[in-house]
C-alpha positions as CSV (number, residue, x, y, z in Angstrom):
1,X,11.5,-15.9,14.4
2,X,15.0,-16.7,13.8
3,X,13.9,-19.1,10.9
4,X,12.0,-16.6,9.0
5,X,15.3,-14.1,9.3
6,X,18.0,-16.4,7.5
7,X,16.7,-15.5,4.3
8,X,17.4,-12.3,4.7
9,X,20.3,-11.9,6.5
10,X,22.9,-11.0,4.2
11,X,20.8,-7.8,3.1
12,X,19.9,-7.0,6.3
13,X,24.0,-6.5,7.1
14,X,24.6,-4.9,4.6
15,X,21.7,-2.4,4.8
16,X,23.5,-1.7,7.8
17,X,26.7,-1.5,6.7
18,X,25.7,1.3,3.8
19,X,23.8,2.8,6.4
20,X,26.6,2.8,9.3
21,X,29.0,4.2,6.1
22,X,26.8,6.9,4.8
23,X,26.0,8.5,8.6
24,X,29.7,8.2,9.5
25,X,30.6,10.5,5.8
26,X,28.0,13.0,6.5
27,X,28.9,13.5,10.0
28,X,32.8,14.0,8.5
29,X,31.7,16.0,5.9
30,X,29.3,18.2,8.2
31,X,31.8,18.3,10.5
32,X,35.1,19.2,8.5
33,X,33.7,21.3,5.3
34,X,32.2,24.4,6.0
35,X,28.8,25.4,4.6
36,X,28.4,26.8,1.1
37,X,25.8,29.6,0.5
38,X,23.1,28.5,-1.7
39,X,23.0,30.4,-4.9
40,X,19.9,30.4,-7.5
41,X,21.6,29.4,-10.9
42,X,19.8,27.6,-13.7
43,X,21.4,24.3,-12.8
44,X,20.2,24.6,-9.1
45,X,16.7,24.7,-10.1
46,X,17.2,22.0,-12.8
47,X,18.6,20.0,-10.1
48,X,15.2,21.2,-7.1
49,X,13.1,19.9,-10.6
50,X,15.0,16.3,-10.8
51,X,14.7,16.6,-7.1
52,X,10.9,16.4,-7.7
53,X,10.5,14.1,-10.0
54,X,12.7,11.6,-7.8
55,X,10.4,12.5,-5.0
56,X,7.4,11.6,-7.2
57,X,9.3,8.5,-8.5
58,X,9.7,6.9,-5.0
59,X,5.9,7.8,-3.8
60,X,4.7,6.0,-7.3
61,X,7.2,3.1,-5.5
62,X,6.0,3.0,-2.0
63,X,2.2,3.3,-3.0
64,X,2.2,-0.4,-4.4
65,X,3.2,-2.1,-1.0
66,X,0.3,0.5,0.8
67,X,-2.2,-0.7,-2.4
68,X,-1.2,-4.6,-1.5
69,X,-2.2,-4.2,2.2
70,X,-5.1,-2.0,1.5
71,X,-6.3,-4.8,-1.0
72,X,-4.9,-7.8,1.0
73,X,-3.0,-8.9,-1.4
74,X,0.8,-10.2,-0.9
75,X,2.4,-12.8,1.9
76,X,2.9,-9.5,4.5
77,X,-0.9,-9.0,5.1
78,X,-1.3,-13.0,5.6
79,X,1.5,-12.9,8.0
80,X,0.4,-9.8,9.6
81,X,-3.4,-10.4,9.8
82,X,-3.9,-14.1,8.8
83,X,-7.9,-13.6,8.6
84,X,-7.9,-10.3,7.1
85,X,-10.9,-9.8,4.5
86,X,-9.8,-6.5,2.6
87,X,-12.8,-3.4,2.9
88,X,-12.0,-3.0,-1.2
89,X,-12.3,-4.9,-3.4
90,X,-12.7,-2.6,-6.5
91,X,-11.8,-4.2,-10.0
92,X,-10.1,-0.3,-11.1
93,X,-7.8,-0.7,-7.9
94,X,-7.0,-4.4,-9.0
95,X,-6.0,-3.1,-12.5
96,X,-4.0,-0.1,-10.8
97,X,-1.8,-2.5,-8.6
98,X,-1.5,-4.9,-12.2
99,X,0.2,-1.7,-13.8
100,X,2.0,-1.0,-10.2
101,X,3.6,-4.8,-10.3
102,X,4.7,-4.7,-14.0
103,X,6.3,-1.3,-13.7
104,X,7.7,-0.8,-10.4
105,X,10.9,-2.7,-11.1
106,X,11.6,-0.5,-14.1
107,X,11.1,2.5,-12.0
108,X,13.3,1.5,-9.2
109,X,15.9,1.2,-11.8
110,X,16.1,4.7,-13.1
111,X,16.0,6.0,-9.6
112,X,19.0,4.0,-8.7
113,X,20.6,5.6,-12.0
């Protein structure tokens, strides 16, 4: 177990890290700044809108790794379930996770920006 961990190790720290940093803001910020009453302006509902699409964004992302183990494809489902036969096996799904693996990068992307 410890082999297959090495690879990852340096994101795994500093997942942690960014994760141990953002708790330890928002429990100062909760903490020390008081609430601010939520007021319906234009930008706040241009900003519930981008809200959506971001939401929509990251379900398009997280969909491709469901699609992979639904379909078998990808090392996780050998590693997981090394004689795993997948119940689909549709040719419209196989075209679907295609388009997922070309443009999920590009999507991550404009999320992170």
């Amino acid at each position: 177990m410890r082999q297959s961990l090495k690879p990852i190790k340096g994101i795994l720290i500093y997942t942690a890290v960014m994760v141990t940093a953002s708790l330890a803001y928002f429990l100062y910020a909760y903490s020390v700044y008081p609430a601010i009453e939520e007021k319906e302006t234009f930008l706040s509902e241009i900003g519930e809108g981008f809200g959506n699409i971001g939401l929509a964004a990251l379900a398009f992302i997280y969909f491709r790794p469901f699609l992979k183990l639904v379909l078998g494809k990808g090392k996780l489902v050998q590693r997981l379930l090394p004689d795993y036969t997948p119940p689909l096996d549709s040719p419209l799904l196989n075209q679907l996770l295609g388009f997922l693996n070309c443009t999920h990068v590009y999507v991550g992307i404009v999320l992170l920006n």
